[in-house]
FISEKE-676348 format. One line per field, with one value per atom (N, C-alpha, C, CB): residue in one letter; x, y, z. Coordinates in steps of 0.001 Angstrom, whole numbers. Glycine has a CB too. Layout:
type <- A,... $
u <- X,... $
v <- Y,... $
w <- Z,... $
END
This chain:
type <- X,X,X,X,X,X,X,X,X,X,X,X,X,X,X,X,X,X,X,X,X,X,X,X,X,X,X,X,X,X,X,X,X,X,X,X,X,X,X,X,X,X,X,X,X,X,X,X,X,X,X,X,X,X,X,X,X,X,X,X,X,X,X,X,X,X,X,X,X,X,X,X,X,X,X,X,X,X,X,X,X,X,X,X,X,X,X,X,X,X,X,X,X,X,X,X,X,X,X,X,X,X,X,X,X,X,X,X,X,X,X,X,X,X,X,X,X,X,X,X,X,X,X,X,X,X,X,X,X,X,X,X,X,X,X,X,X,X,X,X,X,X,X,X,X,X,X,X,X,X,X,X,X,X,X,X,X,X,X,X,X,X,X,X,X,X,X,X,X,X,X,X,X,X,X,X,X,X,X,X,X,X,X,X,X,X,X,X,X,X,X,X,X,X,X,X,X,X,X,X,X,X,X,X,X,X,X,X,X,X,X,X,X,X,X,X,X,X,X,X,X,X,X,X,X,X,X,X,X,X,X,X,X,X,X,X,X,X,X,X,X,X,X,X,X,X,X,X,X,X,X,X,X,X,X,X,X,X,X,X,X,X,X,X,X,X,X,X,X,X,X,X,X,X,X,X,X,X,X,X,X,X,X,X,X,X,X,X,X,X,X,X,X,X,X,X,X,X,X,X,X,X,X,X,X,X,X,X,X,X,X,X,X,X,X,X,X,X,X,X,X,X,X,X,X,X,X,X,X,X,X,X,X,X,X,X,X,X,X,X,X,X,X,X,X,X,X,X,X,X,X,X,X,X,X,X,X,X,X,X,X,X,X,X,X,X,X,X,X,X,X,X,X,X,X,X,X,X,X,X,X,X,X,X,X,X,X,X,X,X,X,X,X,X,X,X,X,X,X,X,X,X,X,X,X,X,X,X,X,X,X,X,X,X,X,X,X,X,X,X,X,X,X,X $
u <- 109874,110062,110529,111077,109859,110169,110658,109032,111961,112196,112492,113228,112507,112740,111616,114273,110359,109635,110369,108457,109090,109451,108925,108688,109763,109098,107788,110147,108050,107063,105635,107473,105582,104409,104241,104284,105224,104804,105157,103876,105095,106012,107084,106207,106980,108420,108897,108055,110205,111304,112157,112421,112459,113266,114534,113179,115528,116415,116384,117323,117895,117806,117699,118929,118521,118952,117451,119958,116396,115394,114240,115155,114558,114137,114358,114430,115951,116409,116112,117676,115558,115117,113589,115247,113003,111587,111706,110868,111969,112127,112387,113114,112970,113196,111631,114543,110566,109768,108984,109640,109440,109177,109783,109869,111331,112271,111918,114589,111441,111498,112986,110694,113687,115413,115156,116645,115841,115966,117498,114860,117933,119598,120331,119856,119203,119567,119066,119524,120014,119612,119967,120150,119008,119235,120156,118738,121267,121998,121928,123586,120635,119852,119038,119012,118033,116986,116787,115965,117940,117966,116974,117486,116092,115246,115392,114423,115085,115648,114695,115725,115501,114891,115347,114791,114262,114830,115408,113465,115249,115883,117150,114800,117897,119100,117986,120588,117177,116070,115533,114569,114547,113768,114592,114076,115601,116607,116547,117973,117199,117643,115829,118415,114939,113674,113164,112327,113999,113479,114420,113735,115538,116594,116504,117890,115360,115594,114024,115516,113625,112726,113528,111994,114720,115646,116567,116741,116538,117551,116387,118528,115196,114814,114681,115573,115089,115156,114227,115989,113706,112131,112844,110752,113479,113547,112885,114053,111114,110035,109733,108668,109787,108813,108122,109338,107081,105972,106099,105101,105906,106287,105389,107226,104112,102760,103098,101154,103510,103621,104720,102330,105499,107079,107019,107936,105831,106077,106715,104805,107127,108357,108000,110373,108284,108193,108909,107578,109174,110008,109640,109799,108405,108285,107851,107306,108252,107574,105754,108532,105566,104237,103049,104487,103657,103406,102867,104536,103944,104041,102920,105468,102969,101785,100618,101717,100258,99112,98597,99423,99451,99559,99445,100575,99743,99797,97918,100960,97465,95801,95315,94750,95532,95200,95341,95851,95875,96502,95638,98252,95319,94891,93422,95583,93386,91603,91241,90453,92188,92124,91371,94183,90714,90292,89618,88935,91210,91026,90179,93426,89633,89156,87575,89867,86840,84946,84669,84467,83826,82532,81849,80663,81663,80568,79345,80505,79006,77717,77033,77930,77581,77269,77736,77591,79028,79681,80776,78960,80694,81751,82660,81869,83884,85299,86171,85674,87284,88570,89837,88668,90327,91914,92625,92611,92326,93388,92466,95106,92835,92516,91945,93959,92608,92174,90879,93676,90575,89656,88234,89897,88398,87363,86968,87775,88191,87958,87168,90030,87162,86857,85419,87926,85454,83806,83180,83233 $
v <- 124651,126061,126215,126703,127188,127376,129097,126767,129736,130829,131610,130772,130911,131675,131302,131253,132411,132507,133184,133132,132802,132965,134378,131709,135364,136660,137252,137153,135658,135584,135216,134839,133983,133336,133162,132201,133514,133545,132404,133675,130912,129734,129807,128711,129144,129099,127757,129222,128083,126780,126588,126869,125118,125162,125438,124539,125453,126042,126603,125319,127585,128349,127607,129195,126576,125941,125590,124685,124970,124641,125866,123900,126659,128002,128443,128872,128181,128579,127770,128834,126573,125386,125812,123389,126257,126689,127654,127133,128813,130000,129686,130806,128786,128824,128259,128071,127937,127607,129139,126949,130113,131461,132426,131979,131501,132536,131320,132883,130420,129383,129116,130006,128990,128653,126996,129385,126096,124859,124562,124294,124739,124027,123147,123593,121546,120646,119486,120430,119383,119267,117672,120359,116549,115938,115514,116005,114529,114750,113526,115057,112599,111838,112729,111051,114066,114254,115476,113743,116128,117518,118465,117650,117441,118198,118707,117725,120007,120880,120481,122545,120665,120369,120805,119246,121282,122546,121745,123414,120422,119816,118890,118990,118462,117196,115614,117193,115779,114768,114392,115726,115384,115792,114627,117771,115106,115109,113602,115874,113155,111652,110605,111579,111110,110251,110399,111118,111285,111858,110639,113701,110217,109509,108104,109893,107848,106101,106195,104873,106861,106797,106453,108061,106888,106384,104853,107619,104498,103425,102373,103860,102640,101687,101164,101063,101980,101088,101218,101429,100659,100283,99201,98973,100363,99977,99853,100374,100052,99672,98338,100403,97118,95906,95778,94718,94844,94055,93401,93726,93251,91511,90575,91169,90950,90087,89465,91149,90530,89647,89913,89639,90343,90974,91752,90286,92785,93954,94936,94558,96046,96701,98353,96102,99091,100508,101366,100930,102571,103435,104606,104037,104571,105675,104731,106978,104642,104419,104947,104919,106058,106522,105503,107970,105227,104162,102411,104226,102048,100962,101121,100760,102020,102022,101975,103192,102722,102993,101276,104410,100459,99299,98254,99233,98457,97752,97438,98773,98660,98506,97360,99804,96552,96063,94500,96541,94631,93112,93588,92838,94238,94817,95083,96136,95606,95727,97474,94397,97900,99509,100228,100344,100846,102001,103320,101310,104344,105109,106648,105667,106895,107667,107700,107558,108262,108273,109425,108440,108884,110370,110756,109625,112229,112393,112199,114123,112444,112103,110665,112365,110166,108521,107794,107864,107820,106747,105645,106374,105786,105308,105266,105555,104270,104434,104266,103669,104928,105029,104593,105589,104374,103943,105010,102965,105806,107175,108720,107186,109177,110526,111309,111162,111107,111591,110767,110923,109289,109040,109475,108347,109602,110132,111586,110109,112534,114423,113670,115603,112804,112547,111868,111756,111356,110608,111961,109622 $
w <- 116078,115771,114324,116747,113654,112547,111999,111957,112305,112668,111268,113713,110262,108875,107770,108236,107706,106613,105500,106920,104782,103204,102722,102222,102748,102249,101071,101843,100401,99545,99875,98730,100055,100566,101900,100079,103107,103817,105288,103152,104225,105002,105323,104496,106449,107621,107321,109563,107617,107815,109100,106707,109079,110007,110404,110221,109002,108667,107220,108959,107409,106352,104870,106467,104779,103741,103032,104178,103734,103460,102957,104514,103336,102659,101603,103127,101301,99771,99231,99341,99412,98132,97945,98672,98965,98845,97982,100069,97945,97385,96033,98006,95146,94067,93348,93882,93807,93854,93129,95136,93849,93747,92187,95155,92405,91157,89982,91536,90330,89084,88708,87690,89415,89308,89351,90942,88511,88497,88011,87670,88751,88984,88565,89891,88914,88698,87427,89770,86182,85129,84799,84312,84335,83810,83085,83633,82818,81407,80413,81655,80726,80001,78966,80915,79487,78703,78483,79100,79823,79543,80624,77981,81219,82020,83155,82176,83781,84928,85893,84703,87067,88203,89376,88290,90171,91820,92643,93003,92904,93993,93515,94764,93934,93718,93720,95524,94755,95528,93841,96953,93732,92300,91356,91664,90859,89992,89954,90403,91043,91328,90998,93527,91402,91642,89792,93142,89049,87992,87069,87836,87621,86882,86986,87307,87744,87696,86658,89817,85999,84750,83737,84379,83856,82705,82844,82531,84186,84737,84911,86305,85054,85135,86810,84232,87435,89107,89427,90361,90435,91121,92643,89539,93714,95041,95952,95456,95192,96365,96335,96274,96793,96782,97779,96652,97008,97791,98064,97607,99838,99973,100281,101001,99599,99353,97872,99354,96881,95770,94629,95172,95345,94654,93999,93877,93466,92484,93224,91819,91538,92546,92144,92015,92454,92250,92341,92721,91624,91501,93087,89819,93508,94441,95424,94094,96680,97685,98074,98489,97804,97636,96668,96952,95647,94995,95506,94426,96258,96928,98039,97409,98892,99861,99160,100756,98072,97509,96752,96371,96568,96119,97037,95511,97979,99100,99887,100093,99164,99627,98973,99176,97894,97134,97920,95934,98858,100049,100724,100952,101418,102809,103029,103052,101834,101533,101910,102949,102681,103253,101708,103735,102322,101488,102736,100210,102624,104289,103049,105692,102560,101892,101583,100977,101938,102597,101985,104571,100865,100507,102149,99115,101794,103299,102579,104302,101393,100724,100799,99359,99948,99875,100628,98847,101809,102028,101454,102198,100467,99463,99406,98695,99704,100133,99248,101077,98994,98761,98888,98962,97814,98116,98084,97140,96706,97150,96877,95858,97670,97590,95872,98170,95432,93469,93097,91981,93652,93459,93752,93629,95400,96156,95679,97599,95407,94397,93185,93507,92405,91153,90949,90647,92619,92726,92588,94433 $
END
């Protein structure tokens, strides 16, 4: 159940809190500011994933061949490269994919 939409666009949340982070999406409010580079950002989440560009951390590894990554999204997408997966299919040609941007770009 999702009992609080967004007056704007329309999307529902599951709680309120998660609504007011949506909504700034709307006012363009960014809160949460860098104090490496200065750059604003709507979430705390944002903020933090925005700060290990500066630290240098990379808490994703591979444990096919130890590389490491700053995003988990990353790591899966890397992880095809062991696996051989390519879950992404032209309906035209047949032609498979590792990630999604590729297959829009075929």
């Amino acid at each position: 159940e999702r009992p609080y939409p967004c007056g704007e666009c329309g999307k529902s949340f599951r709680d309120s809190s998660a609504l007011l982070t949506h909504q700034q999406i709307h006012s363009g409010e960014r809160p949460y500011r860098c104090l490496e580079c200065g750059k604003r950002f709507q979430t705390s989440l944002d903020l933090q994933l925005h700060e290990q560009a500066h630290t240098g951390e990379r808490p994703f590894h591979c444990m096919d061949c130890g590389k490491s990554f700053n995003r988990n999204f990353h790591l899966i997408v890397h992880q095809r490269i062991h696996t051989g997966e390519k879950p992404y299919k032209c309906g035209e040609c047949g032609k498979t994919f590792t990630q999604s941007s590729h297959l829009t770009s075929h």
